[in-house]
C-alpha positions as CSV (number, residue, x, y, z in Angstrom):
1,X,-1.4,112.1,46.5
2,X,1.8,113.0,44.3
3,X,4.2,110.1,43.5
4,X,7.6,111.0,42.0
5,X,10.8,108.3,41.7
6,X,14.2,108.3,40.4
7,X,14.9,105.3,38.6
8,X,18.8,105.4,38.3
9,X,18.5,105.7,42.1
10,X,15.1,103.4,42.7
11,X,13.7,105.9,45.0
12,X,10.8,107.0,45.0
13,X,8.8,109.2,47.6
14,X,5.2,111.2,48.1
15,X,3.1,114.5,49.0
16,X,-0.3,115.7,49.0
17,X,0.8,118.0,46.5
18,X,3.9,118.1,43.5
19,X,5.7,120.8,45.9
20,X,5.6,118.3,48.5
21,X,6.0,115.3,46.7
22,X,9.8,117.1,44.8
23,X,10.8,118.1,48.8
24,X,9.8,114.9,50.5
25,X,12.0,113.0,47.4
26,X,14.7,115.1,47.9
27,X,15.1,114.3,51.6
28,X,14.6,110.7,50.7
29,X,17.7,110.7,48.3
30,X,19.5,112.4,50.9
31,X,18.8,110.4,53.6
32,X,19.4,107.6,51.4
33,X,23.2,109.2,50.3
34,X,24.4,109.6,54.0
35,X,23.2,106.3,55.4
36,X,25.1,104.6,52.0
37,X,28.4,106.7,53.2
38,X,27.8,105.8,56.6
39,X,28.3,102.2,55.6
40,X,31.6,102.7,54.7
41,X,33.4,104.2,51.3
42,X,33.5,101.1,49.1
43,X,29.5,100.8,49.7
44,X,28.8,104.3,48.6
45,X,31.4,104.2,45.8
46,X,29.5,101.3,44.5
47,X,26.1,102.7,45.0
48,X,26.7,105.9,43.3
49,X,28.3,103.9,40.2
50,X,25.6,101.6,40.1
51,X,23.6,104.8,39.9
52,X,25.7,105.8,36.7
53,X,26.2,108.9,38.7
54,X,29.8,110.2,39.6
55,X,31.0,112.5,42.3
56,X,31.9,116.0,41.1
57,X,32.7,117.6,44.5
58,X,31.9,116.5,48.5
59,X,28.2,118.0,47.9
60,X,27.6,117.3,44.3
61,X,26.9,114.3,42.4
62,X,26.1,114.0,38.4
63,X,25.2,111.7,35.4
């Protein structure tokens, strides 16, 4: 089993292999981005600062 986290985000994810473990985390972050925007714009403003990440474009986000 392959563990892999993003601390600026404190996610972390797994797979039975590093390909699975870097696709399974990338869902997880995503899921994790649109359930934050579902809960309304000043919740996912202030998750993505407290990220230190900044929104570059609707589908792009960087440090």
């Amino acid at each position: 089993m392959f563990v892999s986290y993003c601390p600026e985000m404190d996610i972390a994810s797994c797979g039975e292999d590093i390909n699975q473990a870097k696709e399974n985390h990338l869902e997880t972050i995503l899921i994790n981005i649109e359930d934050t925007k579902k809960m309304g714009t000043g919740t996912y403003k202030q998750f993505i600062e407290e990220c230190g990440l900044e929104e570059t474009d609707t589908d792009v986000l960087s440090t």
